[in-house]
C-alpha positions, 0 to 999 in steps of 0.5 A: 453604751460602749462595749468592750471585748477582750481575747485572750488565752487561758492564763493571760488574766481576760477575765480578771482585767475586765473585772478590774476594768468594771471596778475602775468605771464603777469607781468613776460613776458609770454603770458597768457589766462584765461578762466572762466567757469560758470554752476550754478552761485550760491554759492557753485555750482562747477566751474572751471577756465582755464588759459594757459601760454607760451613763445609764443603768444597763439593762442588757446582760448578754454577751458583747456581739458588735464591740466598740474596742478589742483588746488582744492580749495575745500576740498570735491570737488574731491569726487563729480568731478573728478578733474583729468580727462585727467590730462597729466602723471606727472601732478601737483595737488595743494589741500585745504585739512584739511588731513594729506599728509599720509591720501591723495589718490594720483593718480598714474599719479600725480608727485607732490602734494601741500596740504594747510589747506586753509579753517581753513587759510582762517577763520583765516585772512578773517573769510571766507572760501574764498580760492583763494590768500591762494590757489595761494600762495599753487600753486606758492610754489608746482610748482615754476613757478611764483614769490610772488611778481608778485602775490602781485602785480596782486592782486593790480589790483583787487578790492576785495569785501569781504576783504582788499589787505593788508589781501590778501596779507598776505593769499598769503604769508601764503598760500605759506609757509604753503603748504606742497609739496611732489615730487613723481617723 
């Protein structure tokens, strides 16, 4: 099973991408659950979204306590909360920095890393710092594990508020090939 736990802040999308996220895995074969998690629901308090996937039916419905990848959407999010806690050893953490890979404190226990500007991406195609379909395109390139075209097609099933599908398909394709990905294993 792999699991996957997104930080973000209310009014990034963390809860949408994990669902459009469950959708593109479903759409691939595998069995998938997405959990959202609500605190504060105001915009800008820290939220977090779960999703686990697997080959095989799953039966666990909880949150994700020790995930395979983070994925921040936030910039500033990891100074605040630490996003890496119980991370299994030779985890994956998938960034929305403006940094440079050189300037980026990486965890010993992390084996790979994808850093995407994706708040300047998104102010360019949404005029928004919306994050979530840049953020998938940044998770699908680090880590492989689903295809462009089964998020493309997960995010049909969606009704987005704040922008059109043509624009969110555009930010997952950008996210993707914008995302720097170092290998440290």
């Amino acid at each position: 099973m792999y699991e996957v736990r997104f930080h973000g802040r209310g009014g990034q999308g963390a809860v949408l991408a994990s669902k459009i996220l469950a959708k593109a895995l479903a759409d691939e074969g595998k069995y998938v659950k997405a959990i959202p998690s609500f605190a504060f629901e105001r915009r800008g308090a820290p939220v977090a979204a779960y999703l686990r996937f697997d080959e095989q039916f799953i039966r666990q419905n909880t949150n994700v306590y020790m995930p395979d990848c983070i994925v921040c959407m936030d910039p500033s999010l990891h100074r605040s909360v630490n996003i890496f806690k119980n991370l299994k050893g030779g985890g994956v953490w998938v960034q929305a920095t403006r940094s440079a890979s050189e300037e980026m404190e990486i965890p010993d226990l992390v084996s790979r890393v994808g850093l995407c500007n994706a708040v300047s991406l998104a102010l360019e195609i949404f005029q928004q710092p919306i994050t979530n379909t840049i953020m998938l395109g940044a998770f699908a390139r680090t880590t492989g594990l689903v295809q462009l075209d089964s998020l493309c097609k997960g995010m049909e099933s969606v009704e987005f508020r704040d922008a059109a599908l043509d624009r969110n398909m555009l930010a997952v394709r950008q996210g993707y090939e914008r995302t720097i990905v170092i290998d440290r294993s």
